[in-house]
C-alpha positions as CSV (number, residue, x, y, z in Angstrom):
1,X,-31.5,-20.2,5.4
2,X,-33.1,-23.6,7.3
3,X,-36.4,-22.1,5.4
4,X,-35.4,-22.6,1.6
5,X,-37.6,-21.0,-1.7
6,X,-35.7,-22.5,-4.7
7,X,-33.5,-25.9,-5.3
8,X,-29.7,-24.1,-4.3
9,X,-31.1,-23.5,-0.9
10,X,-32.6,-26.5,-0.8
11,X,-30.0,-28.4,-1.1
12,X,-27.6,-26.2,1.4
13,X,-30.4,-26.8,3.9
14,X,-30.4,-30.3,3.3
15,X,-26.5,-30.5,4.2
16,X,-26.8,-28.4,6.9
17,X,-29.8,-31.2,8.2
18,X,-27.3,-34.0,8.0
19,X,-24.8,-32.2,9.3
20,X,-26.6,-31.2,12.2
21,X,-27.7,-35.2,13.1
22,X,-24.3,-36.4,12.7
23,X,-23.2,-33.9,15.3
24,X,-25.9,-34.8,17.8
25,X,-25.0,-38.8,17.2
26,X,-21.4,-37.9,17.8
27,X,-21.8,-35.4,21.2
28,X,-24.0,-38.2,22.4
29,X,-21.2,-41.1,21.2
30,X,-18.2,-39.0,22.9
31,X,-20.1,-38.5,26.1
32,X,-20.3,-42.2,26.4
33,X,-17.6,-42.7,25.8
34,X,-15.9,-40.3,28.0
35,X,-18.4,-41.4,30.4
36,X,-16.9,-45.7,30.2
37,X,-12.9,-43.5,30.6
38,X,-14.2,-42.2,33.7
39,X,-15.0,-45.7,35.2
40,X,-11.8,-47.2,37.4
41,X,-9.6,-49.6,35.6
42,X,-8.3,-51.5,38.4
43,X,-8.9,-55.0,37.2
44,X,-6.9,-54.1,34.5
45,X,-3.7,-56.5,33.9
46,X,-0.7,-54.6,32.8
47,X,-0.3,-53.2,29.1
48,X,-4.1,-53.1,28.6
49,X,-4.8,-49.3,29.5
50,X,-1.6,-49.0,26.5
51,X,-3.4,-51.1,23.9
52,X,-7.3,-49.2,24.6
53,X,-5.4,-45.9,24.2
54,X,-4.1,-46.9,21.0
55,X,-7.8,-48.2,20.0
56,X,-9.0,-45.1,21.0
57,X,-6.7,-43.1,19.6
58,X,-7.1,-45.1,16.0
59,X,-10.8,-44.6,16.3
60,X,-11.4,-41.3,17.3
61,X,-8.6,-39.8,15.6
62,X,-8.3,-41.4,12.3
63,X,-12.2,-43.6,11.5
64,X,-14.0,-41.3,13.1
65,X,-12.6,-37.7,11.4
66,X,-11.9,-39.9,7.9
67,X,-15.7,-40.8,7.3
68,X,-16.9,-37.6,8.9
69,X,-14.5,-35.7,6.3
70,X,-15.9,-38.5,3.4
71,X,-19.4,-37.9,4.3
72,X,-19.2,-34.1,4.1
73,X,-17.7,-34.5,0.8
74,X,-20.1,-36.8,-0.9
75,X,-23.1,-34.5,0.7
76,X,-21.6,-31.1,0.1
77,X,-20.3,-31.7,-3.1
78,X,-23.6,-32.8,-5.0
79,X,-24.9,-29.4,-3.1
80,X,-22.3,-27.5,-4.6
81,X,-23.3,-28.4,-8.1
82,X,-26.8,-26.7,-7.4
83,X,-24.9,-23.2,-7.1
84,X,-22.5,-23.7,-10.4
85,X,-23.8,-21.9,-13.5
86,X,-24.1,-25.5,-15.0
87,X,-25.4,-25.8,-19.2
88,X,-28.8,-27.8,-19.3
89,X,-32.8,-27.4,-17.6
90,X,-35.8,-26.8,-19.2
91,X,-35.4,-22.8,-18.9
92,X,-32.3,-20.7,-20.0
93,X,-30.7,-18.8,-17.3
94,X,-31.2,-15.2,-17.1
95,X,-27.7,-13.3,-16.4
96,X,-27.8,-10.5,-13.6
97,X,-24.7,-8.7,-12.7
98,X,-24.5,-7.7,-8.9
99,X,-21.8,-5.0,-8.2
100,X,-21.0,-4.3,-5.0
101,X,-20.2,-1.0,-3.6
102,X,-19.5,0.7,-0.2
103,X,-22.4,0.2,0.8
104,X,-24.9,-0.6,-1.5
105,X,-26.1,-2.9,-4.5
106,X,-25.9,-2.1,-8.2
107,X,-27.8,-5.3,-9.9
108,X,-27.5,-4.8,-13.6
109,X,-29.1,-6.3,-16.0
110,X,-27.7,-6.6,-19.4
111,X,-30.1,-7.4,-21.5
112,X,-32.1,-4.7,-20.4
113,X,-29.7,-2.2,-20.3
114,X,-30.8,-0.8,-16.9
115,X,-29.7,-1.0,-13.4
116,X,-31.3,-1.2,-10.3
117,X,-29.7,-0.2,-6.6
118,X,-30.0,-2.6,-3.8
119,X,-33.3,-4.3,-5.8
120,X,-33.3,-7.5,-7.7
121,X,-36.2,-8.8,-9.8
122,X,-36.2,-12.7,-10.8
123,X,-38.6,-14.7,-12.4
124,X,-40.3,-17.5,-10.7
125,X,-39.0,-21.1,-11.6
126,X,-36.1,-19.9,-13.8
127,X,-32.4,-20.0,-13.0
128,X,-30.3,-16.8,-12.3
129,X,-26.8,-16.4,-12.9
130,X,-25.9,-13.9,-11.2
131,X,-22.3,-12.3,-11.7
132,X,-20.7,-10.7,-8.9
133,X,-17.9,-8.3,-9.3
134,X,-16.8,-5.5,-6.8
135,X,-15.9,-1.9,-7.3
136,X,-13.7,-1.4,-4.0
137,X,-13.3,-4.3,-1.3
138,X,-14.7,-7.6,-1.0
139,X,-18.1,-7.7,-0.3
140,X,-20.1,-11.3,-0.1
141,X,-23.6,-11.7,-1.8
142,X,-25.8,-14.0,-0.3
143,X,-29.9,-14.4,-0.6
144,X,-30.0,-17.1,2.6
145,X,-33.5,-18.5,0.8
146,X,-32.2,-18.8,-2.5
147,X,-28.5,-19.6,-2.6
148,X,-25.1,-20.2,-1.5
149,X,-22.6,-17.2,-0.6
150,X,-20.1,-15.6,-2.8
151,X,-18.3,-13.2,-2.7
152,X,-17.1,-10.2,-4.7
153,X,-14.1,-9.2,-5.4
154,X,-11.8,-6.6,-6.9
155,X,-10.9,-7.1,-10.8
156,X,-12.3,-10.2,-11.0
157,X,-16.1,-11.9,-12.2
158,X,-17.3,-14.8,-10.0
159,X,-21.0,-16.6,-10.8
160,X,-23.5,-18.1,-8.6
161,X,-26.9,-19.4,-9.6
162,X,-30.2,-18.9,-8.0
163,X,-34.1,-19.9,-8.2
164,X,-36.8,-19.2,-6.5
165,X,-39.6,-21.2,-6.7
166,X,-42.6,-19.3,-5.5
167,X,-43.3,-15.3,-5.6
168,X,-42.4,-13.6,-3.0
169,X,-39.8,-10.5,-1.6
170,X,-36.2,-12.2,0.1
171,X,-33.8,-10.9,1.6
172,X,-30.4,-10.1,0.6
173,X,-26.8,-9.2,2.9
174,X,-23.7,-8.7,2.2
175,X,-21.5,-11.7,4.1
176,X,-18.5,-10.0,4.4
177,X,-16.9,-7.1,6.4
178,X,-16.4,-4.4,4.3
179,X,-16.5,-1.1,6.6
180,X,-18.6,0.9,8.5
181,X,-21.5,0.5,6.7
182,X,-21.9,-3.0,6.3
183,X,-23.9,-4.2,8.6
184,X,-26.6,-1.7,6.2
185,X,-25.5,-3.3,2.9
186,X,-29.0,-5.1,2.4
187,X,-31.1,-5.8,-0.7
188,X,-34.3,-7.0,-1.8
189,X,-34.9,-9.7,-4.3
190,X,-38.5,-9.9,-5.6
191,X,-39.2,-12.6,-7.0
192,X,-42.3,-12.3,-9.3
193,X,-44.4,-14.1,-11.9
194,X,-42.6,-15.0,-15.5
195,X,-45.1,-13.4,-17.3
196,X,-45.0,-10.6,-15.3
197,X,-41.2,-10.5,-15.0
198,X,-40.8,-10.3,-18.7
199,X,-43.4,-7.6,-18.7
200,X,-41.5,-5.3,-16.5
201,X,-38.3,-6.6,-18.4
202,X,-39.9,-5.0,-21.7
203,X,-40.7,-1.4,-19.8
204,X,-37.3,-1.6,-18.5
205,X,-35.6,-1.8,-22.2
206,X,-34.2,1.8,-23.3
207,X,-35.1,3.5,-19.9
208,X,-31.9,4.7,-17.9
């Protein structure tokens, strides 16, 4: 997932980046810091160890989670809007429905009328919505290069888009427990060539 192929995962990776500076600039601020408690405070005149607990207790418990929690908002949100099935772009999205079974993949494609079982074929540079629904329990699809994680649930449709941005085969996992054979629940996403995706899409038409 910290090795994206199309815009939804580069923007999760991008999040994930930040998120991962902030937290070294933060161990290394709190080990300072518990590094200047440690020091003796003998010179201190009386109510002063009171009034830096308070400042401490206002800055590390209130500033410091409050912007964090603002930060992560403003980042993750605009990365959020890369996985929403969102109107506009230069290509239409393609709609693929991925069912999920115990334990395996039905990706269905509806304007073909055909189904394929733990494969998905995508066309370079062109968004995907893909539909998830479940036939049993909740299962999570997830392409870590592509896109975000969502999962797939009983009696109800949820939507995630994808894009891949270069040929190539990915890998796809279920992201949730969902019995014995989950850990086998895997797919492959192939992303190929828009000419030669709407090729196969026209051999596909009719065939069961």
């Amino acid at each position: 997932m910290l090795d994206p192929a199309g815009p939804s995962a580069h923007a999760i990776a991008l999040v994930w980046w930040w998120m991962f500076g902030v937290f070294c600039v933060v161990l290394v601020g709190v080990t300072v810091a518990w590094l200047l408690a440690m020091r003796s405070r003998r010179s201190w005149a009386p109510g002063d160890a009171e009034r830096a607990g308070r400042r401490w207790i206002v800055g590390g418990g209130i500033v410091l989670p409050s912007v964090a929690v603002a930060a992560l908002l403003i980042f993750g949100s605009s990365a959020g809007l890369h996985q929403l099935p969102l109107p506009g772009g230069q290509a239409a999205s393609l709609r693929i429905d991925a069912i999920g079974h115990q334990w395996w993949w039905e990706i269905h494609y509806p304007d073909a009328g055909t189904s394929l079982r733990n494969e998905m074929r995508i066309p370079v540079g062109r968004p995907v919505d893909v539909h998830t629904q479940s036939r049993d329990v909740i299962h999570s699809f997830w392409v870590p290069r592509l896109g975000g994680k969502l999962d797939a649930i009983p009696g109800r449709t949820l939507v995630v888009r994808l894009q891949a941005d270069a040929p190539g085969v990915y890998r796809g996992q279920c992201a949730e427990f969902c019995g014995l054979g989950h850990a086998h629940m895997v797919m492959t996403v192939r992303a190929m060539p828009a000419d030669d995706f709407d090729a196969w899409m026209r051999t596909q038409k009719g065939a069961p």
